[in-house]
PyMOL Python script that loads the backbone (N, CA, C, O; Angstrom):
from pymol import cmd

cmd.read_pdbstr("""\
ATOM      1  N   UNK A   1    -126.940-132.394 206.937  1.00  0.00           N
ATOM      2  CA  UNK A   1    -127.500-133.275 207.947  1.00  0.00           C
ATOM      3  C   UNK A   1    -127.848-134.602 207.287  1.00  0.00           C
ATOM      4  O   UNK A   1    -128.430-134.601 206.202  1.00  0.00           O
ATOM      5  N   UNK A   2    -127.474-135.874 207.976  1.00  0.00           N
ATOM      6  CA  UNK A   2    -128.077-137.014 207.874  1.00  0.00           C
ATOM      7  C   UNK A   2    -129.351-137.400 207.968  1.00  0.00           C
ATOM      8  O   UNK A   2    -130.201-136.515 207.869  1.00  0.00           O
ATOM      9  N   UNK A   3    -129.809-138.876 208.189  1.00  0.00           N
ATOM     10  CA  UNK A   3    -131.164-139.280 208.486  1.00  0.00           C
ATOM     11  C   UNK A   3    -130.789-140.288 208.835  1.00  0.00           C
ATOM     12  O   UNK A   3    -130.338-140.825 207.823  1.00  0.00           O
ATOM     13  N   UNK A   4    -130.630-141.180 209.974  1.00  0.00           N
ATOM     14  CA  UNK A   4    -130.692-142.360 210.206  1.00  0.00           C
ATOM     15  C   UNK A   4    -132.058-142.923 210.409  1.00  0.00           C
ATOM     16  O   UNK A   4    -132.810-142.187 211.048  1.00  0.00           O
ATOM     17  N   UNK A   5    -132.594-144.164 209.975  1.00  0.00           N
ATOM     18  CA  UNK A   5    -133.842-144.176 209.809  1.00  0.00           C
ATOM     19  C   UNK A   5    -134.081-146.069 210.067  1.00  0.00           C
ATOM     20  O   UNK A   5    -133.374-146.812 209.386  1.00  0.00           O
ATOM     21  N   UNK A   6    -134.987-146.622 210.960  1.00  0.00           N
ATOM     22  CA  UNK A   6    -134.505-147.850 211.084  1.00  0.00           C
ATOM     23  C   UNK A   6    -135.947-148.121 211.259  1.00  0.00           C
ATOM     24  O   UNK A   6    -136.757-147.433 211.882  1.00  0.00           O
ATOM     25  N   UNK A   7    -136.267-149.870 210.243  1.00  0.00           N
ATOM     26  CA  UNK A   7    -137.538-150.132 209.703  1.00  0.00           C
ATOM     27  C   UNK A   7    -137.034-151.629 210.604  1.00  0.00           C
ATOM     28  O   UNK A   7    -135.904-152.094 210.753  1.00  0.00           O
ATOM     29  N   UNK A   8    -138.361-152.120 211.101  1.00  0.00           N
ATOM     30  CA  UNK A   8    -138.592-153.850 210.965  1.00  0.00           C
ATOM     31  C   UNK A   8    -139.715-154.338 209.902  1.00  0.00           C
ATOM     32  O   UNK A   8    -140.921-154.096 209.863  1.00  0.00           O
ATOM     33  N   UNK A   9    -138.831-155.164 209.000  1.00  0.00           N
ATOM     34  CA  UNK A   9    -139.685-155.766 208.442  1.00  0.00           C
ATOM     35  C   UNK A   9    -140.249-157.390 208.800  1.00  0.00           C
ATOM     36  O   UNK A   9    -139.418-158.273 209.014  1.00  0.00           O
ATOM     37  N   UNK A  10    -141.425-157.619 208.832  1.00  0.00           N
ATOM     38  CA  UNK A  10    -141.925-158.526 209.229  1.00  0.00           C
ATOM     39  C   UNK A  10    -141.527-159.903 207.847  1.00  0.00           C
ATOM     40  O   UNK A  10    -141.066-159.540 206.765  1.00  0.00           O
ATOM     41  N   UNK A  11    -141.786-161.344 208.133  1.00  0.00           N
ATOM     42  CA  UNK A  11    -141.840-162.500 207.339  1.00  0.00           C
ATOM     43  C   UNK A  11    -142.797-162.213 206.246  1.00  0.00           C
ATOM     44  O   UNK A  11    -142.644-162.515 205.063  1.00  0.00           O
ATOM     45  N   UNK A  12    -143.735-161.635 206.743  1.00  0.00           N
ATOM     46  CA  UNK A  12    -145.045-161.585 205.945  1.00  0.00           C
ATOM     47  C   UNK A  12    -144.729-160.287 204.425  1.00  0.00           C
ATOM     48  O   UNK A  12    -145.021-160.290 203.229  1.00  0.00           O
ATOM     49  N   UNK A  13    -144.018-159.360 205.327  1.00  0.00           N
ATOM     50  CA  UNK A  13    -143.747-158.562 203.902  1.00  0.00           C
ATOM     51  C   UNK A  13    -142.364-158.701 203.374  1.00  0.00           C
ATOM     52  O   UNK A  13    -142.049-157.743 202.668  1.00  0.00           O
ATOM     53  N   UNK A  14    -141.729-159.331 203.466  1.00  0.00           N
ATOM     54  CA  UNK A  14    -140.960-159.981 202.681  1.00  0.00           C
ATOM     55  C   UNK A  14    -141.057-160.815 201.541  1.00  0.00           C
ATOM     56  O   UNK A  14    -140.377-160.867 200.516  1.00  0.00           O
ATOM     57  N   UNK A  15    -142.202-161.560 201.991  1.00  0.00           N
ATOM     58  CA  UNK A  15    -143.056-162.448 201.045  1.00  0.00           C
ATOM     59  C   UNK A  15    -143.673-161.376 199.919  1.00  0.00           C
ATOM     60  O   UNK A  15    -143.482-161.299 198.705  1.00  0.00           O
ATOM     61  N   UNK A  16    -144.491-160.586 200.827  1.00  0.00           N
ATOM     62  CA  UNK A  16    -145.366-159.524 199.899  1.00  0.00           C
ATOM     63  C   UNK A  16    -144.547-158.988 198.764  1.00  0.00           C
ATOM     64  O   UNK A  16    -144.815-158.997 197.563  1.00  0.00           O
ATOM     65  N   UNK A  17    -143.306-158.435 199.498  1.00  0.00           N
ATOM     66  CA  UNK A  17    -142.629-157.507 198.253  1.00  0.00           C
ATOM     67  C   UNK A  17    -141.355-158.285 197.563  1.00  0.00           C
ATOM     68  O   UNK A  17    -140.662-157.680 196.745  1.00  0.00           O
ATOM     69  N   UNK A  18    -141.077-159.615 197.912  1.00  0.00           N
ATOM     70  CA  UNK A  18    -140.104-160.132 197.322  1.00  0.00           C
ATOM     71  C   UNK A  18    -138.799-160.094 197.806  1.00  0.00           C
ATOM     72  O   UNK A  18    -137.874-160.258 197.010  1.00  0.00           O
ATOM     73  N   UNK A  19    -138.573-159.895 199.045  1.00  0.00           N
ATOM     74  CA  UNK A  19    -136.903-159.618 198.828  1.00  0.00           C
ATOM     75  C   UNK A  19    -136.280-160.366 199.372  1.00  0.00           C
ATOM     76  O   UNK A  19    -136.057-160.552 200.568  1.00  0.00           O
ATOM     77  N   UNK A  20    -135.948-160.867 198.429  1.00  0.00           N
ATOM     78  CA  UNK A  20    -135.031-162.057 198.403  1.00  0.00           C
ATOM     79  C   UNK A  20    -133.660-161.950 198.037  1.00  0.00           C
ATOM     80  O   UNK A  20    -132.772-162.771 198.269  1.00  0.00           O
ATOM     81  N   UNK A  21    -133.578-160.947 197.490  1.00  0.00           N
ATOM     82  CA  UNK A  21    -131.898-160.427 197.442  1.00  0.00           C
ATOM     83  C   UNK A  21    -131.241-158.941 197.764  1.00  0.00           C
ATOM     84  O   UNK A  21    -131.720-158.472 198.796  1.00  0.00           O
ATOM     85  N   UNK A  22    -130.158-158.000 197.063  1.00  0.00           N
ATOM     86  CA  UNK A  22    -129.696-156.923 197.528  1.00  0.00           C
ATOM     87  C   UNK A  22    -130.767-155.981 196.546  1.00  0.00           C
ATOM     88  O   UNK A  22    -131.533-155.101 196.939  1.00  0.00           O
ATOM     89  N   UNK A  23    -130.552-156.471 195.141  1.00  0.00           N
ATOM     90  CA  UNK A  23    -131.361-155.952 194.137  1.00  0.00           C
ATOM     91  C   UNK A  23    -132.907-155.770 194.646  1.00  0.00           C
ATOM     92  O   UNK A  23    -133.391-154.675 194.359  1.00  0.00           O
ATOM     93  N   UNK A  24    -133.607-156.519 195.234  1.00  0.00           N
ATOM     94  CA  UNK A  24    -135.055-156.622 195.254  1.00  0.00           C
ATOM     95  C   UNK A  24    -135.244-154.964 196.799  1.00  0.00           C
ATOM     96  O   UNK A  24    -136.074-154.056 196.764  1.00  0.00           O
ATOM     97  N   UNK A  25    -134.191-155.184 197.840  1.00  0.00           N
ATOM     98  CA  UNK A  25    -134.213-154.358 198.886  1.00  0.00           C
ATOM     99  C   UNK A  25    -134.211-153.241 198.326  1.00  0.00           C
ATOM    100  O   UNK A  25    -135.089-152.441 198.652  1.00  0.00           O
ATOM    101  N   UNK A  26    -132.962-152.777 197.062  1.00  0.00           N
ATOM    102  CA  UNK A  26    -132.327-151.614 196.508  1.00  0.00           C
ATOM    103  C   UNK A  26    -133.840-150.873 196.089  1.00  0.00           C
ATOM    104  O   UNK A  26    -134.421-149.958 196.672  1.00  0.00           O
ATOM    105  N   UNK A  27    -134.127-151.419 195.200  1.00  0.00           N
ATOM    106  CA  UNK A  27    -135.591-151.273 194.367  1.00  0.00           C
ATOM    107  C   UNK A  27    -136.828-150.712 195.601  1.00  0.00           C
ATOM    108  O   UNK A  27    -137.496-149.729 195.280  1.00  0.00           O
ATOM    109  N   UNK A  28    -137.065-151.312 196.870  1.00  0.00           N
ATOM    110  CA  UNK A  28    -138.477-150.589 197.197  1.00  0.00           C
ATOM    111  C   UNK A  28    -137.275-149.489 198.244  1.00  0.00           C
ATOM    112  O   UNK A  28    -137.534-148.287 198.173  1.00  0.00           O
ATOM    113  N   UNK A  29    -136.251-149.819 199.000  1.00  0.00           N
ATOM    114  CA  UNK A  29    -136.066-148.580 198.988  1.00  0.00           C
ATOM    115  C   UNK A  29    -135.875-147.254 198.297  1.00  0.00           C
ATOM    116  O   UNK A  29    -136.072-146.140 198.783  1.00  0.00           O
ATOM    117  N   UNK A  30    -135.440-147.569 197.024  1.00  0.00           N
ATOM    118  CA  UNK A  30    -135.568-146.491 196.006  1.00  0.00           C
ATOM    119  C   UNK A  30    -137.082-145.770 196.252  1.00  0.00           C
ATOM    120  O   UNK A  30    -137.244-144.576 195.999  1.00  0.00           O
ATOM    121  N   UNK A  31    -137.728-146.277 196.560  1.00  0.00           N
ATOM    122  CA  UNK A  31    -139.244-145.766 196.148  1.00  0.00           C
ATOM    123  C   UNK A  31    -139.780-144.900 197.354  1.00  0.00           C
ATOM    124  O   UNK A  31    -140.759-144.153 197.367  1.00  0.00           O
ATOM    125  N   UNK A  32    -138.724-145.245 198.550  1.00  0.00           N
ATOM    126  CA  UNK A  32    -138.815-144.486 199.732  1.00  0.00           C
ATOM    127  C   UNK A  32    -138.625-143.106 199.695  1.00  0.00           C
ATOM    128  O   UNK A  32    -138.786-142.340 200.645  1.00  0.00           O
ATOM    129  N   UNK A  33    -138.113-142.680 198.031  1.00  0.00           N
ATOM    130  CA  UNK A  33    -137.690-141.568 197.865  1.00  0.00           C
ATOM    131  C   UNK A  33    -138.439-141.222 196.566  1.00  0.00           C
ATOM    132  O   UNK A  33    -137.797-141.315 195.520  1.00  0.00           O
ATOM    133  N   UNK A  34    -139.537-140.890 196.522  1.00  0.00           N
ATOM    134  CA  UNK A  34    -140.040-140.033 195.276  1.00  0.00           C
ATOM    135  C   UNK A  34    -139.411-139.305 194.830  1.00  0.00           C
ATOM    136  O   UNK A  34    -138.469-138.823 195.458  1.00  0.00           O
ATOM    137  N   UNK A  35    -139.819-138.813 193.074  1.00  0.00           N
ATOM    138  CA  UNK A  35    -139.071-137.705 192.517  1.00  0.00           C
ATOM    139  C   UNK A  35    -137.859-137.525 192.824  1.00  0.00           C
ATOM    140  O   UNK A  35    -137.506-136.390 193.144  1.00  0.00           O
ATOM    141  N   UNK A  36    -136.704-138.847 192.797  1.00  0.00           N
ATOM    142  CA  UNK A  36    -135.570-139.050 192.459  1.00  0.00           C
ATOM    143  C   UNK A  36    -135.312-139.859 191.569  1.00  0.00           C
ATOM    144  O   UNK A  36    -134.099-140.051 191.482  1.00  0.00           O
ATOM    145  N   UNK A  37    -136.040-140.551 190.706  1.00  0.00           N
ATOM    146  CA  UNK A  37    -135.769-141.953 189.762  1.00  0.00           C
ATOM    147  C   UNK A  37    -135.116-141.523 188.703  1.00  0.00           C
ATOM    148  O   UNK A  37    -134.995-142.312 187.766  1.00  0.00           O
ATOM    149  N   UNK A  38    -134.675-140.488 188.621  1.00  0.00           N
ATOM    150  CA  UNK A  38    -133.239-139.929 187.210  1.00  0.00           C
ATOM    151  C   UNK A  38    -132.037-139.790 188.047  1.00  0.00           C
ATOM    152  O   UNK A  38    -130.974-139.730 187.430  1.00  0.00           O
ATOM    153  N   UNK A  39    -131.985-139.712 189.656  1.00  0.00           N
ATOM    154  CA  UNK A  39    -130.891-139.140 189.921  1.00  0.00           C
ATOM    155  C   UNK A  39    -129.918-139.972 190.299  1.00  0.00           C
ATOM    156  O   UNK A  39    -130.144-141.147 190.008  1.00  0.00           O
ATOM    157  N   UNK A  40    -128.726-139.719 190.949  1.00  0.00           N
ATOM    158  CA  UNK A  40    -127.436-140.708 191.609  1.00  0.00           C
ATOM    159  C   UNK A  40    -128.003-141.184 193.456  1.00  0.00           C
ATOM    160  O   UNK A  40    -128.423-140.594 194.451  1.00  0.00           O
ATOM    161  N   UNK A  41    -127.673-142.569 193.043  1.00  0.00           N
ATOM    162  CA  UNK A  41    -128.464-142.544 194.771  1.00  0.00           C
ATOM    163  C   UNK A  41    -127.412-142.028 195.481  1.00  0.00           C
ATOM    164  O   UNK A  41    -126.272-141.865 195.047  1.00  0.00           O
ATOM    165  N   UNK A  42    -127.837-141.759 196.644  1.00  0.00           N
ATOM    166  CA  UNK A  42    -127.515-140.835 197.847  1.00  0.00           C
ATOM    167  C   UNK A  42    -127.807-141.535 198.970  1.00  0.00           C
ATOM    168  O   UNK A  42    -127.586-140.958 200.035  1.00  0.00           O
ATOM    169  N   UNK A  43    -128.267-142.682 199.002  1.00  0.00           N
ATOM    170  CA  UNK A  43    -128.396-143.616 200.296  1.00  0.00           C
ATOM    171  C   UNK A  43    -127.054-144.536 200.993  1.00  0.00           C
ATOM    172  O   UNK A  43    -125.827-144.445 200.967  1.00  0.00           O
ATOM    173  N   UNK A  44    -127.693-145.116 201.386  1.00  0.00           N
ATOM    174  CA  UNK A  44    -126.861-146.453 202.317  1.00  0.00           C
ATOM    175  C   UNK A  44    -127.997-147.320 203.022  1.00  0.00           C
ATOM    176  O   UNK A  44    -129.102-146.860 203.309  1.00  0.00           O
ATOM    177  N   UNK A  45    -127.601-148.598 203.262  1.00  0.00           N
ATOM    178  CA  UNK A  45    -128.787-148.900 203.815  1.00  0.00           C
ATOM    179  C   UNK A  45    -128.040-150.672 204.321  1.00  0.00           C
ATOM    180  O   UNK A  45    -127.453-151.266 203.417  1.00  0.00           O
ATOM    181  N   UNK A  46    -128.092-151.113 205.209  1.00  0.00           N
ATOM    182  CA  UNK A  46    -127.835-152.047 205.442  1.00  0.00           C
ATOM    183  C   UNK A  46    -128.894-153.319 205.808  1.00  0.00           C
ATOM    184  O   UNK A  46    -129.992-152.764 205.836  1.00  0.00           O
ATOM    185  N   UNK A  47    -129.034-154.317 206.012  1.00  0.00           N
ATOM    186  CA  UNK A  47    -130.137-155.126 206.100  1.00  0.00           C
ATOM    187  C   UNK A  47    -129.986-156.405 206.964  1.00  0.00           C
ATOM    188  O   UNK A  47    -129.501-157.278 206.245  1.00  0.00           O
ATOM    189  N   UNK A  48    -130.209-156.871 208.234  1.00  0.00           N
ATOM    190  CA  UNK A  48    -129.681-157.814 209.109  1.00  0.00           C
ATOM    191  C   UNK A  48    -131.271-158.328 209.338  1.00  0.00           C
ATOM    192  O   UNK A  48    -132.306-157.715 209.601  1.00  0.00           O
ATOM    193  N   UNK A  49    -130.953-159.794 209.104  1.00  0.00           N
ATOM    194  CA  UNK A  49    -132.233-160.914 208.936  1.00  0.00           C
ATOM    195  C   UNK A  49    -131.457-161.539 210.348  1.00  0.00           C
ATOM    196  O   UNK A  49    -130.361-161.830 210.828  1.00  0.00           O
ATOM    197  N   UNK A  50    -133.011-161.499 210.624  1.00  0.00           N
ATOM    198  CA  UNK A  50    -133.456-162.375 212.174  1.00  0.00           C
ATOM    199  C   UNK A  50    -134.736-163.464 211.906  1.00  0.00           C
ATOM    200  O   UNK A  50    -135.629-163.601 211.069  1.00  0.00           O
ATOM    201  N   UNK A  51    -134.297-164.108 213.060  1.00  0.00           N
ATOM    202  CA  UNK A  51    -135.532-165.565 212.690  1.00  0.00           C
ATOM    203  C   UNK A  51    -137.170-165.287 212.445  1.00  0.00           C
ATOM    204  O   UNK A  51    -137.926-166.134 211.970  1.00  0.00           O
ATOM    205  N   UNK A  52    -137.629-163.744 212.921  1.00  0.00           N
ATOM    206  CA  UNK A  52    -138.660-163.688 212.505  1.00  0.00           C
ATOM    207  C   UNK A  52    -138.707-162.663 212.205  1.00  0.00           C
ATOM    208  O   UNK A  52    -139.863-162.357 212.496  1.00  0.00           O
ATOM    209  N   UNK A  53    -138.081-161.510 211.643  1.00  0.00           N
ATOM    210  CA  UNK A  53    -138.033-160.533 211.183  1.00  0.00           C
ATOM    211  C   UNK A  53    -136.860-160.017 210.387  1.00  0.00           C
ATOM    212  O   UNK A  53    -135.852-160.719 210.470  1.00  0.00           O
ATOM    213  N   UNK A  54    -136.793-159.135 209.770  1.00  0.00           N
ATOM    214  CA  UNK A  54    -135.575-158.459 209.359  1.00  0.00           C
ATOM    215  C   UNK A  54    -135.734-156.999 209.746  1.00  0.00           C
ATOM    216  O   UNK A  54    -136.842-156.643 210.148  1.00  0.00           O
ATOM    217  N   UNK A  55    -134.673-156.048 209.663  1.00  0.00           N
ATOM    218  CA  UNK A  55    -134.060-154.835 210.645  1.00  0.00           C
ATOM    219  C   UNK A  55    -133.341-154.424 209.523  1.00  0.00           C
ATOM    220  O   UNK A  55    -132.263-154.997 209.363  1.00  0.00           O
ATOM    221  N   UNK A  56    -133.773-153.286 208.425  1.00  0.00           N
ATOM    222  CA  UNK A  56    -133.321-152.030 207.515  1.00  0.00           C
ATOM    223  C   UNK A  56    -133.250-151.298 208.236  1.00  0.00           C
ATOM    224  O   UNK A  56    -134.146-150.944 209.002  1.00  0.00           O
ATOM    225  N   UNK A  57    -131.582-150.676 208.131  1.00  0.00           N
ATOM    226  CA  UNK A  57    -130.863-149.704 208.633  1.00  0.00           C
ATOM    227  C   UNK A  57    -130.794-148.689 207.369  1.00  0.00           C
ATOM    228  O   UNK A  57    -130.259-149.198 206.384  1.00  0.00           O
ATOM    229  N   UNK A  58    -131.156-147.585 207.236  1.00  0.00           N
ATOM    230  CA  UNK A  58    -130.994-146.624 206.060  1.00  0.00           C
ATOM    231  C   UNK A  58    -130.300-145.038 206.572  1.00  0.00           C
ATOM    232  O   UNK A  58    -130.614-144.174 207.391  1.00  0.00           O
ATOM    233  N   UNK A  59    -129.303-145.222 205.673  1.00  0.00           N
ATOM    234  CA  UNK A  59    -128.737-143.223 205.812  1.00  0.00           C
ATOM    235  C   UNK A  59    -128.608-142.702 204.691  1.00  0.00           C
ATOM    236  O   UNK A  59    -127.822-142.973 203.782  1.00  0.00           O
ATOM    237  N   UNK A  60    -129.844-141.516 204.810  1.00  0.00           N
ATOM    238  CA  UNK A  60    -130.116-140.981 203.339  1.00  0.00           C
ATOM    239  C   UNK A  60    -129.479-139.532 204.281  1.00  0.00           C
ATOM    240  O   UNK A  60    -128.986-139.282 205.381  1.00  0.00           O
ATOM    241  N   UNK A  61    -129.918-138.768 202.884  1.00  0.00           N
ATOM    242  CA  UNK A  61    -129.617-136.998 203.133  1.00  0.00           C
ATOM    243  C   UNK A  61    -130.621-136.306 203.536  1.00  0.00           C
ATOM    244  O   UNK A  61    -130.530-135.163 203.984  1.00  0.00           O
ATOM    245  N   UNK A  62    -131.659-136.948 203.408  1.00  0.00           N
ATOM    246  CA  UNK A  62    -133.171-136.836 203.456  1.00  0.00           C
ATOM    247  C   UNK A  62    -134.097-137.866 204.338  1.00  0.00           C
ATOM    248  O   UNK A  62    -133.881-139.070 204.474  1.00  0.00           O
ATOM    249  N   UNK A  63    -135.155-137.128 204.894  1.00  0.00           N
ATOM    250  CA  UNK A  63    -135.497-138.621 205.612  1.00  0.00           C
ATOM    251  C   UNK A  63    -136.743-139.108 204.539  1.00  0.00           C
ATOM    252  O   UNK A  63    -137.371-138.280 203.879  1.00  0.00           O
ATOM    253  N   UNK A  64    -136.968-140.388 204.477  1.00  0.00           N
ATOM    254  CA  UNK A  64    -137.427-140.972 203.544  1.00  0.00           C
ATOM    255  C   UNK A  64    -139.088-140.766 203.676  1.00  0.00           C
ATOM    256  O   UNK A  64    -139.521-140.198 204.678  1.00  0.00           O
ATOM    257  N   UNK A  65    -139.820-141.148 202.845  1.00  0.00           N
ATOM    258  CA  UNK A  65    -140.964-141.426 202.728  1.00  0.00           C
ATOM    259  C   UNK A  65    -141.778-142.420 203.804  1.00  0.00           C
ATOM    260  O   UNK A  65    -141.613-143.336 202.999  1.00  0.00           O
ATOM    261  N   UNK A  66    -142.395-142.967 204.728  1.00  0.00           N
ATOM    262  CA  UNK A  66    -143.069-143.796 205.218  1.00  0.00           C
ATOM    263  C   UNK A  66    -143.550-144.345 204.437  1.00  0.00           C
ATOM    264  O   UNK A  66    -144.169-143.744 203.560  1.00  0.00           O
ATOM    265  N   UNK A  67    -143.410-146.278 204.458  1.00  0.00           N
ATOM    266  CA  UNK A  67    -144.196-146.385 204.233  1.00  0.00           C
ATOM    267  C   UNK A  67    -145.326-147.175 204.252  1.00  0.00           C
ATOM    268  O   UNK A  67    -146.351-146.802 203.681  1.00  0.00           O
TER     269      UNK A  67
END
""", "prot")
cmd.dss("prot")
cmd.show_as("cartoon", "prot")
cmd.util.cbc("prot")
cmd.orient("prot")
């Protein structure tokens, strides 16, 4: 089984957590997944910026952490 899993992120935490590129997104979604940081990722995740928000699309194997 899949997980389709779909976040809005606001202007404000973008700022907060930095993401400003693919690398910076890769990184806190990684973290959406505890007690995997040795393994092969297993995600997907796409990312579509809007004028006042942005819209993470994620398909893990697992459904992720909240957070």
């Amino acid at each position: 089984m899949s997980f389709l899993s779909q976040f809005s992120v606001t202007p404000k935490e973008i700022r907060l957590f930095k993401l400003w590129d693919a690398y910076a997104w890769h990184k806190v979604i990684w973290d959406l997944f505890p007690g995997r940081e040795k393994k092969d990722r297993d995600f997907l995740f796409r990312v579509d910026m809007f004028h006042t928000q942005a819209r993470l699309l994620l398909l893990s194997p697992r459904p992720p952490r909240l957070p």
